[in-house]
Each structure stands twice: as C-alpha cells, then as structure tokens.
SEMARZA-994994 format. One record per residue (C-alpha): residue in one letter; x, y, z. Coordinates in nm, 3 decimals, decimal comma, padded with zeros to 5 digits. Layout:
N
@code A	east X	north Y	up Z
...
***
This chain:
337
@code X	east -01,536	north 01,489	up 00,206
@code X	east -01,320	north 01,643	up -00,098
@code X	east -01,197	north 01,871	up 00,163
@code X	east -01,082	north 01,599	up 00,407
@code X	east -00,911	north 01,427	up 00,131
@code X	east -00,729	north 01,715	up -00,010
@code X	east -00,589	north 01,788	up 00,307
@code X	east -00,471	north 01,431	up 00,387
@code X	east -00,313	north 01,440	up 00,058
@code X	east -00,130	north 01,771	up 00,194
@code X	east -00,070	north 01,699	up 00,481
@code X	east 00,089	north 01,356	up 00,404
@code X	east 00,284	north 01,487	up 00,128
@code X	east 00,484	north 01,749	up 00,342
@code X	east 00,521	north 01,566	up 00,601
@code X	east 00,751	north 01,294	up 00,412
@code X	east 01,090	north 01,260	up 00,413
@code X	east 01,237	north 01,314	up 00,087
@code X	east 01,070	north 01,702	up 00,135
@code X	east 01,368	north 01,899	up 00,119
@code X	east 01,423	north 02,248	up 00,386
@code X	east 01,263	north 02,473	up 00,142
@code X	east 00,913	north 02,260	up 00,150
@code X	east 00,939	north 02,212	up 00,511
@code X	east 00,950	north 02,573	up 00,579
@code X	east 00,597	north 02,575	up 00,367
@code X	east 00,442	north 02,381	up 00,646
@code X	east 00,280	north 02,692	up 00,690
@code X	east 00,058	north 02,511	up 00,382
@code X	east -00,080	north 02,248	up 00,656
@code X	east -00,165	north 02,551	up 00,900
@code X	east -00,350	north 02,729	up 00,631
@code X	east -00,552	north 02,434	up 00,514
@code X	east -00,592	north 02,288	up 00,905
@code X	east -00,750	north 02,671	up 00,957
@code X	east -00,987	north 02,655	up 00,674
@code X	east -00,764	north 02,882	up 00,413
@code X	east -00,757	north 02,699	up 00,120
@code X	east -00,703	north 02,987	up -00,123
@code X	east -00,375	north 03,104	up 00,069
@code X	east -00,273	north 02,739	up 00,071
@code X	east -00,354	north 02,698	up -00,326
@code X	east -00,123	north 03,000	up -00,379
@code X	east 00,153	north 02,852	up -00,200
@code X	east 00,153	north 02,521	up -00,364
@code X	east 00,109	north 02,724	up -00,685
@code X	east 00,444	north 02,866	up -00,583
@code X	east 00,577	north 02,585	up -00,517
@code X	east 00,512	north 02,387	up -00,831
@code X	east 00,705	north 02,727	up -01,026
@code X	east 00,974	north 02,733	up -00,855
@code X	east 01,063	north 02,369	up -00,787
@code X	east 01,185	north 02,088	up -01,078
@code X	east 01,140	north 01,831	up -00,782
@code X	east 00,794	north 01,610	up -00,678
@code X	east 00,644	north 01,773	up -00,923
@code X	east 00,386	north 01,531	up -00,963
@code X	east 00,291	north 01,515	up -00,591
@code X	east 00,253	north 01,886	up -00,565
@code X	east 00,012	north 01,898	up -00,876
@code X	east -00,181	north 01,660	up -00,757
@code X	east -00,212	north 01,842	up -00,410
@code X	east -00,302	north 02,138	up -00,611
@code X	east -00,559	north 01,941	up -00,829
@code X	east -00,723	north 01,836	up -00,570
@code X	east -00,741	north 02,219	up -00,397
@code X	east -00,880	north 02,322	up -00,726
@code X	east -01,141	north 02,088	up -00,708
@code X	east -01,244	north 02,161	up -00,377
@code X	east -01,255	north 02,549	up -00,500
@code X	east -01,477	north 02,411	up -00,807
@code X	east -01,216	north 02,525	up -01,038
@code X	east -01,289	north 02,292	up -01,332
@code X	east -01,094	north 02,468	up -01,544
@code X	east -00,775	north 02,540	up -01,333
@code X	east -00,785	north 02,168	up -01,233
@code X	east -00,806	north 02,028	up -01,588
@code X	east -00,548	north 02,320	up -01,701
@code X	east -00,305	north 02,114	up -01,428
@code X	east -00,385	north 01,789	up -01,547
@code X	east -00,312	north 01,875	up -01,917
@code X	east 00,001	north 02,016	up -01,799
@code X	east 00,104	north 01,713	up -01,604
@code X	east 00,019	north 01,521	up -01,929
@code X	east 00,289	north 01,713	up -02,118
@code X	east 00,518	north 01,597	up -01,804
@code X	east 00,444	north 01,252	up -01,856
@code X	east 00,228	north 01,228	up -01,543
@code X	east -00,142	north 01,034	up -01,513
@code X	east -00,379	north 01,116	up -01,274
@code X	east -00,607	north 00,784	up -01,272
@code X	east -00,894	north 01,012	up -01,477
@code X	east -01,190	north 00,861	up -01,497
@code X	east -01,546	north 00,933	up -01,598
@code X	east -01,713	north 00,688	up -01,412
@code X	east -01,585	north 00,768	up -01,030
@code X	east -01,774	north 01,013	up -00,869
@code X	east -01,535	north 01,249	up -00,799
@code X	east -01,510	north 01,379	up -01,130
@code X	east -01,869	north 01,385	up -01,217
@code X	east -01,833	north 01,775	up -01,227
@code X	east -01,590	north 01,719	up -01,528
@code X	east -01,862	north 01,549	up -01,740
@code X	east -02,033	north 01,859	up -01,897
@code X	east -01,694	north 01,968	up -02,019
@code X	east -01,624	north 01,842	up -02,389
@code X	east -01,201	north 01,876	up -02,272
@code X	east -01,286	north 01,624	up -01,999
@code X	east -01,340	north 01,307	up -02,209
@code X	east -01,020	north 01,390	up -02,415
@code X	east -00,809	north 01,432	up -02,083
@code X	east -00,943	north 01,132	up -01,960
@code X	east -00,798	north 00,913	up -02,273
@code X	east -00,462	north 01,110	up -02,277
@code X	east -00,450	north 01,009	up -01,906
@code X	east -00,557	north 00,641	up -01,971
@code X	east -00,278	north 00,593	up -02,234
@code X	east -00,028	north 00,730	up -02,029
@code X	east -00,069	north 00,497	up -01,792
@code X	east -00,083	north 00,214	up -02,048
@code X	east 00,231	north 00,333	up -02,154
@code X	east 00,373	north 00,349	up -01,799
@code X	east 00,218	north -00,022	up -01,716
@code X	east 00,431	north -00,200	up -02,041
@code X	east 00,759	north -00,119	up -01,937
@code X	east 00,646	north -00,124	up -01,531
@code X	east 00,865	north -00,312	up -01,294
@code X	east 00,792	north -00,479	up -00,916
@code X	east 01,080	north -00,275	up -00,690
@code X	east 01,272	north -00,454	up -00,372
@code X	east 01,391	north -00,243	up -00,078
@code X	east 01,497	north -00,405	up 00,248
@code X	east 01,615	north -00,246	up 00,556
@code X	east 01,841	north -00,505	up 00,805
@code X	east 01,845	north -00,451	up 01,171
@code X	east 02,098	north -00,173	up 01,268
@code X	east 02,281	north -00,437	up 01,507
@code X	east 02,257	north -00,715	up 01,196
@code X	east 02,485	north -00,993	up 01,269
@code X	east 02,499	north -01,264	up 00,987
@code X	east 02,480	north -01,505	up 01,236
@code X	east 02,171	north -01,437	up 01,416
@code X	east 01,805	north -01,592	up 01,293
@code X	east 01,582	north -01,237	up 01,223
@code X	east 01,220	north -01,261	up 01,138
@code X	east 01,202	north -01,168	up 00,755
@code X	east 00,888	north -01,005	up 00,703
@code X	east 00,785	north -00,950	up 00,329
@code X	east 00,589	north -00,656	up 00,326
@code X	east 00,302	north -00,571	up 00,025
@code X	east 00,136	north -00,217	up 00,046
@code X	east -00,223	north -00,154	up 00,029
@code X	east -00,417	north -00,063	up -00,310
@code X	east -00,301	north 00,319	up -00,414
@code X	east 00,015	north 00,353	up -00,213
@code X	east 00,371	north 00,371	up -00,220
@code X	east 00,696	north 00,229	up -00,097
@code X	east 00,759	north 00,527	up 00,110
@code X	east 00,421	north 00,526	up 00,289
@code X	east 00,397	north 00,168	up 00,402
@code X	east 00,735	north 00,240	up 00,518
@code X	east 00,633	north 00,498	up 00,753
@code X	east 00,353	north 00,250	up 00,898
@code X	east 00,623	north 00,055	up 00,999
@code X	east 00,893	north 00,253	up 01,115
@code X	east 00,782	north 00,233	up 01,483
@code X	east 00,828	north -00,156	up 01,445
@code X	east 01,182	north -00,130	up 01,239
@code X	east 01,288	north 00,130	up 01,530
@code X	east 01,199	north -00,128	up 01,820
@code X	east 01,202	north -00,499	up 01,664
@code X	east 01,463	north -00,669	up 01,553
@code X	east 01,345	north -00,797	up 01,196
@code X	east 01,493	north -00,781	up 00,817
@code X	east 01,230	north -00,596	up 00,622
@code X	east 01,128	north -00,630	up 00,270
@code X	east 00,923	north -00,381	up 00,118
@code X	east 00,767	north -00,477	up -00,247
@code X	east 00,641	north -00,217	up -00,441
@code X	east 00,391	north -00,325	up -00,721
@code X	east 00,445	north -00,245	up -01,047
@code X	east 00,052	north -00,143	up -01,168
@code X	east 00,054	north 00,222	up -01,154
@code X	east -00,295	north 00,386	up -00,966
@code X	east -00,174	north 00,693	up -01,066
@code X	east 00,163	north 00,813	up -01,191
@code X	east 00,293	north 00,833	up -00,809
@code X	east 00,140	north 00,525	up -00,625
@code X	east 00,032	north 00,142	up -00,725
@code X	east -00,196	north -00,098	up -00,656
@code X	east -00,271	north -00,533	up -00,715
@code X	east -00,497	north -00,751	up -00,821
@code X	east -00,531	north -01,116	up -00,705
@code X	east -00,336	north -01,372	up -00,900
@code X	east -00,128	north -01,153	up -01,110
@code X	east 00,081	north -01,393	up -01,273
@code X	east 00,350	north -01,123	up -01,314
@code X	east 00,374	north -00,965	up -00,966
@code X	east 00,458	north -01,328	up -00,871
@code X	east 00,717	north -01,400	up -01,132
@code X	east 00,868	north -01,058	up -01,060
@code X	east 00,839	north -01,071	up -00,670
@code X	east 00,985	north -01,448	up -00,673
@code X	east 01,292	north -01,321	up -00,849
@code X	east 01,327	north -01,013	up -00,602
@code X	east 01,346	north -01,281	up -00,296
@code X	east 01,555	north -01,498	up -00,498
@code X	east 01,781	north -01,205	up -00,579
@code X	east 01,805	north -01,112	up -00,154
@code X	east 01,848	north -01,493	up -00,079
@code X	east 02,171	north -01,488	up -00,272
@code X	east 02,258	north -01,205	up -00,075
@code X	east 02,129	north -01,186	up 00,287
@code X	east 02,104	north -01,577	up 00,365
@code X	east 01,817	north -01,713	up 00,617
@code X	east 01,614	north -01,984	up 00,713
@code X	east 01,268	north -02,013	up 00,505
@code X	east 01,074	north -02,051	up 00,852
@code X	east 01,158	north -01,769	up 00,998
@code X	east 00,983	north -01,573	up 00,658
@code X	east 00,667	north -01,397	up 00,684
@code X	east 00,465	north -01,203	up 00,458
@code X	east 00,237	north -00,912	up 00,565
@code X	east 00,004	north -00,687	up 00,356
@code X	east -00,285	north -00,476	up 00,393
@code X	east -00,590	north -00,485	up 00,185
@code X	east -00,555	north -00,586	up -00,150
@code X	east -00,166	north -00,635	up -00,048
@code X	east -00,295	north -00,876	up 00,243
@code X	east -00,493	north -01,100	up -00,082
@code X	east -00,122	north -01,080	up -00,315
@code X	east 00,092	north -01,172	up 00,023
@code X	east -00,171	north -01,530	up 00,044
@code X	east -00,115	north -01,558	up -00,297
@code X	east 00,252	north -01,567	up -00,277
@code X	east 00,215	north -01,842	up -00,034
@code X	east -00,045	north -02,052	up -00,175
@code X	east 00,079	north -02,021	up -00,497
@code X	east 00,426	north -02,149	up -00,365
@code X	east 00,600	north -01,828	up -00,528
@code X	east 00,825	north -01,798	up -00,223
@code X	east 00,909	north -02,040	up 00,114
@code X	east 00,669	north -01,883	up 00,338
@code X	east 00,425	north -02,099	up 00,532
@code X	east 00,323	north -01,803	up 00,768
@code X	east 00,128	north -01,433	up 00,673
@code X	east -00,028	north -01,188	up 00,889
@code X	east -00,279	north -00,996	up 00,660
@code X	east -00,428	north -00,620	up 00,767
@code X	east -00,771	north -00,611	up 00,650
@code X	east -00,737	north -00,774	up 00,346
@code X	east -00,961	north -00,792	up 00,096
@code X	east -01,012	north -01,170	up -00,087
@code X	east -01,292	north -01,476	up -00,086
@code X	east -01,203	north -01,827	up -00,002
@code X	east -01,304	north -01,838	up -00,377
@code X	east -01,016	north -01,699	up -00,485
@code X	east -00,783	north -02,021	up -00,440
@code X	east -00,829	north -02,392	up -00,577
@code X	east -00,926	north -02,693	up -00,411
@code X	east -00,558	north -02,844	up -00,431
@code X	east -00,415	north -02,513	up -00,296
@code X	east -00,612	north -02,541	up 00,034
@code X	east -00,545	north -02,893	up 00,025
@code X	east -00,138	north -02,838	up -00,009
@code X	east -00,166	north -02,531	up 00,241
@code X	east -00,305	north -02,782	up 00,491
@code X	east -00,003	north -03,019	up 00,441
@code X	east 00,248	north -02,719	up 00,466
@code X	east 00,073	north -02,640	up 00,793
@code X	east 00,064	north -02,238	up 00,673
@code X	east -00,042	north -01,988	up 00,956
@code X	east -00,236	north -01,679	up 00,896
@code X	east -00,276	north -01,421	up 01,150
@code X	east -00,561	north -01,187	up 01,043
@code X	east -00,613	north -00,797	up 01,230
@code X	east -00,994	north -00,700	up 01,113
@code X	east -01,107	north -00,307	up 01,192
@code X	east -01,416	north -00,352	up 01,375
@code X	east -01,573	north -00,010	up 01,156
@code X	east -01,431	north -00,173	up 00,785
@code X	east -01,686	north -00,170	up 00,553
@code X	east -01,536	north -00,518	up 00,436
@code X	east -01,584	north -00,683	up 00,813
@code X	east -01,822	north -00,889	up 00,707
@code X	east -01,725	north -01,053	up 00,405
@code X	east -01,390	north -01,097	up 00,565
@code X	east -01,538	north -01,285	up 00,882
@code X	east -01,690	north -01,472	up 00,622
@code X	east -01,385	north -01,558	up 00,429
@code X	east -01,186	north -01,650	up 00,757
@code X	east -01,484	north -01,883	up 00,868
@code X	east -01,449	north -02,049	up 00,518
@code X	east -01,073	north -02,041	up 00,534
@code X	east -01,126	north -02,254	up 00,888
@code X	east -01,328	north -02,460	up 00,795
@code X	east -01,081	north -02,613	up 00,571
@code X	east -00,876	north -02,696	up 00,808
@code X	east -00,612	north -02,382	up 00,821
@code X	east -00,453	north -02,247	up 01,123
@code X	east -00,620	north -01,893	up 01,132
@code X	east -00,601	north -01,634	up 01,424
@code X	east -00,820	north -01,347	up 01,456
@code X	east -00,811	north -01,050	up 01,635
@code X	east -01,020	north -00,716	up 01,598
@code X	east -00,917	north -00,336	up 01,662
@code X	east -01,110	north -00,082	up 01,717
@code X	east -00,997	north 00,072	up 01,342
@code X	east -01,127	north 00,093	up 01,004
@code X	east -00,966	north 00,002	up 00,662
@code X	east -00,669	north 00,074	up 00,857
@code X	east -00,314	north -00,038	up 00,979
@code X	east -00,330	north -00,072	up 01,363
@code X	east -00,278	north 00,214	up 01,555
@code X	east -00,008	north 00,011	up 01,741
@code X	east 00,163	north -00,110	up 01,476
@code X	east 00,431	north -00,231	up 01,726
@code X	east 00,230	north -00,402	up 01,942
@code X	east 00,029	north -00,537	up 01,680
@code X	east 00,342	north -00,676	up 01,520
@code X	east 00,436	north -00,799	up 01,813
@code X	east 00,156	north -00,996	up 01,878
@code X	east 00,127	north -01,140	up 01,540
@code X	east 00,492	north -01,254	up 01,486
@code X	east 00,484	north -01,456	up 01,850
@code X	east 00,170	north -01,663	up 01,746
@code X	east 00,340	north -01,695	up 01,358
@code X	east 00,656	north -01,829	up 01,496
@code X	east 00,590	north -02,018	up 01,832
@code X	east 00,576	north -02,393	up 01,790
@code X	east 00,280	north -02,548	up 01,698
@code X	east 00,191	north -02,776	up 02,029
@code X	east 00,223	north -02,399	up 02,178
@code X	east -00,025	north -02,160	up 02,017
@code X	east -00,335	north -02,102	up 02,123
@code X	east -00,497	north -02,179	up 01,769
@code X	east -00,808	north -01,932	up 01,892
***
C-alpha cells in the first residue's frame, strides 16, 4: 500500500505543469519506481531536493514517503525536521496508522508538535484563493455556464484543475476554482461542513468576479467532490452565493447536516442537485441514504452511478456534460429520475 502511494505521489508530482525542463528530464524517477527501483529513484529525488530552491516541499515529501517505504525512520524524520526549519508541515500525526513505526522513537512526538504548530501558524493568517479560467472564444455577450468548482479533502488548485481540463478544452463554460484555506499539509487543503469562514471568504471571491465578469445567477453552478461536494451544498443552502443548482462527486454529508428551514427554503428556490456516486466508494451507502433523505423532502435530486470509487469520473467530459443539461434544462423538461 505505502508503495502504491509513494508512487502516486511521484508520479503525480512530475507529471504537473509548473515542473520545469530539468525535472522533466528526471522522469526517468517514474521509470525507476514503475520498475520496482526505489533506491535509484530515492537518490535522484535526493538530488533533486540539493540542487533545486524550487517545490521544495513537494519533492521532500516524495522523498519522505520513499524513506518510509525503505523503513528509514531516521532519514524520514531527518527530512521532516529539515522541512520544519523551511517552514513546511507534513500533517504528523501519532494517531494515523501510517506513522505507527515512528512511535518508539522519543524524536517522533517532538516532530509531531513542531509540525502541529506550524500548521496552526499557517491556518491564522490562511486565506480562501479564486482562479477562473473564461472560455478562449469569451464574448461578453454570450450566457456561459459558471461552474464554481471546490476540490476534494487534501488537494490543490492545480490538481482539480487537471480533472477538468478535458471539460475546459471541449465545453464552453467560465470556471471558478476555490481553493480552501485549511492547510492538510503545507502543500494541499481540505473543508469541513459549515465553516463559517470558507463562506464569508468564498462569498466575497464571487462577489469580487461579479464586479468583474458579469452573468446571470441561473446559469451558476457549483461542483465539488467529497468533502468539497458537502461545502459546494453549503454554499447554496446557506444562501452564501445565487446558485440554485450543484452537481456533487461523491460527496461526503448527512441530510443532518442542514436545518429544517434550509430544506424548507431550498424547496421554495426549487435548487437542483445532480449527484455521480462510484459504485466501489466505501461511502455508497450512507450517501444513497442521504440522497433518499434529501428526496424525501421534496428536492429535485438526480442520480447516476459509475463504475468508480472515491473518484472523479473517468469521463469527466461526458459526465459534465450530462450533469449541466439536466441542471439547466427547464423544469417541465427534466426527467426528475
């Protein structure tokens, strides 16, 4: 398992855009790793982090997680002390598994306070970030989709990005990517459900593009993916923005998680919610669950299920596509089921 992960993390981290010609030409790192050679790979990404002053805290934690895999205690918490002295927090904890090893080391406990701090330091002073991307052939007087777009837990602006950069390439949509501003790690973020301020940051990012890039409220759509799918509800039934329609990716909330009088003023906003479950998610059930419960109340809810996990779709595109017809067709013309 440790080995899968640390060569996703690889993997993923070269093959980004903001790598530079030097790292690319170390692809030879996802060879070595792909054919089992760990040790060869460690070495390069030890080079790498000498000779670079740039994603310094992506490589390390690459590295960390070789080390690990190599049962390198020491080497590993070596990094992470050095990553401290950088700044950098590595979301160090003593009770997730993956660190049990750590335990019978006295360093570990101190390591893992030093890294908690940091990121309580990071988290005061923490900001929500805006980035939206218009349609290359943007005409002002054209109505676009506007899809607000949350990330999953652990992520980044970059990554969710990449999920949908077949759909930017062939749709014609404004997209607005929201990064959150709780820190996982020092590198990628996560939510929580009714984070009073996410919302108050987020509704001043929208106002901020509204007074910039004008549309019509009823074209807007959020969409988010696991804990972003719950946040992206939130900023509906919560009225933090003028959307009345979400598509959520396996997202993880309970009917439980919203009021009486919010259901009640969802139903008289007639808000839509187009839901893409992975048959294999661990969460399936509880979600069914939650969408049954959601129904019941009276909300328009469509569901469809992929043959995925905790995923986005495989087809992003055509999954897009199929959620932003039923979103936005008239209501005497959906199929509600």
């Amino acid at each position: 398992m440790f080995k899968l992960f640390s060569l996703w993390i690889v993997l993923w981290f070269y093959a980004q855009p903001w790598c530079n010609a030097q790292t690319r030409t170390g692809l030879q790192a996802d060879s070595l790793i792909s054919s089992g050679n760990q040790i060869k790979a460690t070495k390069f990404l030890e080079s790498v982090l000498s000779e670079t002053e740039t994603r310094l805290f992506e490589t390390s934690k690459a590295l960390a997680n070789l080390y690990r895999d190599h049962k390198q205690w020491e080497k590993c918490m070596d990094l992470w002390e050095w990553g401290h002295e950088r700044g950098f927090f590595y979301l160090l904890h003593e009770g997730l598994p993956i660190f049990q090893p750590f335990r019978s080391f006295d360093r570990f406990d101190s390591l893992v306070q030093k890294d908690q701090s940091l990121r309580r330091q990071a988290l005061e002073s923490a900001t929500c970030k805006m980035e939206w991307i218009l349609p290359d052939s943007f005409d002002a007087a054209t109505e676009y989709p506007v899809v607000l777009i949350l990330h999953g837990g652990g992520s980044t602006m970059d990554r969710v990005k990449g999920e949908w950069q077949g759909v930017l390439e062939t749709q014609e949509l404004i997209a607005l990517f929201i990064r959150s501003y709780r820190h996982y790690d020092w590198g990628t973020f996560g939510w929580r459900g009714s984070d009073s301020l996410a919302e108050h940051q987020i509704g001043r990012l929208y106002d901020d593009f509204c007074t910039k890039v004008p549309h019509r409220s009823d074209q807007l759509i959020v969409a988010g993916i696991s804990a972003g799918g719950h946040v992206a509800l939130d900023l509906i039934l919560h009225n933090v923005i003028p959307a009345t329609k979400a598509w959520l990716i396996c997202p993880t909330l309970k009917p439980k998680d919203y009021t009486e009088a919010e259901l009640e003023w969802a139903r008289s906003m007639n808000i839509r919610i187009y839901v893409t479950l992975g048959e294999s998610d661990s969460r399936l059930t509880n979600q069914q669950q939650m969408i049954r419960q959601l129904e019941s109340t009276g909300l328009s809810i469509f569901k469809e299920i992929q043959n995925m996990g905790h995923a986005y779709p495989t087809d992003m595109t055509g999954s897009y596509s199929r959620a932003i017809d039923w979103l936005l067709k008239k209501s005497e013309d959906r199929d509600e089921r």
